[in-house]
C-alpha positions as CSV (number, residue, x, y, z in Angstrom):
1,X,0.0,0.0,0.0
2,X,2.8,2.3,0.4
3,X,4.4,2.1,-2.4
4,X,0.9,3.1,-3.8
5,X,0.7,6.1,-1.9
6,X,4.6,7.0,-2.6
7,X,3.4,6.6,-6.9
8,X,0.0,8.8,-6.2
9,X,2.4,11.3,-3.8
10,X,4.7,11.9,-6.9
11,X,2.4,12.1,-9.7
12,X,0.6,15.4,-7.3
13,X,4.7,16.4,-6.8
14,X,4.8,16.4,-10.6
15,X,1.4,17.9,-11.1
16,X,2.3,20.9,-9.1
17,X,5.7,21.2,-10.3
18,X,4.3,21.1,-13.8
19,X,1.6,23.9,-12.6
20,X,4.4,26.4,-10.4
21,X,6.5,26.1,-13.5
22,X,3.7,27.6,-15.7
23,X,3.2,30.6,-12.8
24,X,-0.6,29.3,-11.4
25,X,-1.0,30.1,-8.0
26,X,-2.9,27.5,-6.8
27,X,-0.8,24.7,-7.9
28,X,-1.7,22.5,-5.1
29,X,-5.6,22.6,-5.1
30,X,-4.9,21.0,-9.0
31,X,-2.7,19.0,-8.0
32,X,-5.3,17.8,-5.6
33,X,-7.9,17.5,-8.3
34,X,-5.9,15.3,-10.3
35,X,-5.2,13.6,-7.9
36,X,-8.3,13.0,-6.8
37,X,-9.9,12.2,-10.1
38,X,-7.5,9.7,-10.8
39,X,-8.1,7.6,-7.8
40,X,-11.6,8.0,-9.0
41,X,-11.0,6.7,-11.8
42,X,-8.8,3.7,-10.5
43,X,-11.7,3.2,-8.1
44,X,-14.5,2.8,-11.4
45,X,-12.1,0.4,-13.4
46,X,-11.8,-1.9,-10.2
47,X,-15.5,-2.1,-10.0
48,X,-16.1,-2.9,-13.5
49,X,-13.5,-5.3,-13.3
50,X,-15.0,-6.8,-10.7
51,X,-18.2,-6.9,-12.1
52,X,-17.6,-8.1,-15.3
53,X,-16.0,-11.0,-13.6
54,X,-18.2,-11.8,-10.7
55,X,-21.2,-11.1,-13.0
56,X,-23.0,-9.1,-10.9
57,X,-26.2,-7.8,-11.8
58,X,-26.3,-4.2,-10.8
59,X,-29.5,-2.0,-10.6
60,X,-28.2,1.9,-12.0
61,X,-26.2,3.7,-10.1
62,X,-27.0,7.5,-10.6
63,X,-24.8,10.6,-10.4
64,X,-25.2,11.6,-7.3
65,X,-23.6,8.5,-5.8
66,X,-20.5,9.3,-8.2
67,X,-20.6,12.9,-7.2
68,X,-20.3,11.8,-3.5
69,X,-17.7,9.2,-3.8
70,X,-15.9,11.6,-5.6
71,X,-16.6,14.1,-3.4
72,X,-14.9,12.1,-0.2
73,X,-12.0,11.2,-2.2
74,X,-10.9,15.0,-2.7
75,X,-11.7,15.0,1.2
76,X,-9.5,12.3,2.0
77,X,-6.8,13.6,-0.4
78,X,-7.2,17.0,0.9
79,X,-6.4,16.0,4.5
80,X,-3.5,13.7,3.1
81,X,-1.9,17.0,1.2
82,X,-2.9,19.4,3.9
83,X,-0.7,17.1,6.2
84,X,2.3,16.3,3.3
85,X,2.8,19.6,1.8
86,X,4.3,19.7,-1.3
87,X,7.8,21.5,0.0
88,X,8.2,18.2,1.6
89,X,7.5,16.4,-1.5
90,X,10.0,18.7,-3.0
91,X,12.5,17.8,-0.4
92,X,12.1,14.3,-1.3
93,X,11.9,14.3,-5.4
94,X,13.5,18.1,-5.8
95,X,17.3,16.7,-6.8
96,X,16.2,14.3,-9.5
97,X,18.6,14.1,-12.6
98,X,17.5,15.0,-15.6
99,X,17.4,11.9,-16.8
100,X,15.6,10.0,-14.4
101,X,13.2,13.1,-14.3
102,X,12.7,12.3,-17.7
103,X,12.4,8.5,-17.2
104,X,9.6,9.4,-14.4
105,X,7.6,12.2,-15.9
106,X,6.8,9.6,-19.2
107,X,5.6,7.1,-16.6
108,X,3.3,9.8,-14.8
109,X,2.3,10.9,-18.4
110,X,1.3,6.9,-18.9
């Protein structure tokens, strides 16, 4: 699990790098978004997975229950970022070589 958390921690890093770099100010609320959206997403594809191969019959599920689930996943994250800021982050990842920055920013782009 935290290895996980240390691939989801550097793909916000890299988000917000990517976002100070082009001058926004609010780097770290899109970072969080992304974030967010892609554990979202993660989230959905485990479910269908899961029912495609349990063959569960599912009545439909409307927006509003995406909307919320989404909604406590940018909570969650938000508390995890509030708590691990990003100059931490920066501390950590900051004195990458180029090359392996390169290496690491086409996996985050995958």
């Amino acid at each position: 699990m935290k290895q996980i958390l240390t691939f989801f921690d550097y793909v916000y890093y890299r988000v917000c790098t990517f976002y100070n770099n082009s001058g926004e100010k609010r780097s770290s609320i899109t970072g969080l978004f992304i974030i967010s959206l892609f554990y979202f997403f993660n989230l959905i594809s485990v479910a269908g997975f899961a029912i495609i191969i349990f063959k569960i019959d599912l009545p439909a599920i409307n927006k509003s229950a995406f909307l919320i689930v989404n909604i406590c996943i940018v909570i969650l994250n938000g508390i995890r970022y509030n708590k691990l800021k990003y100059d931490v982050l920066n501390e950590r990842w900051g004195n990458e070589d180029e090359i392996t920055n390169e290496k690491k920013g086409f996996a985050v782009a995958l």
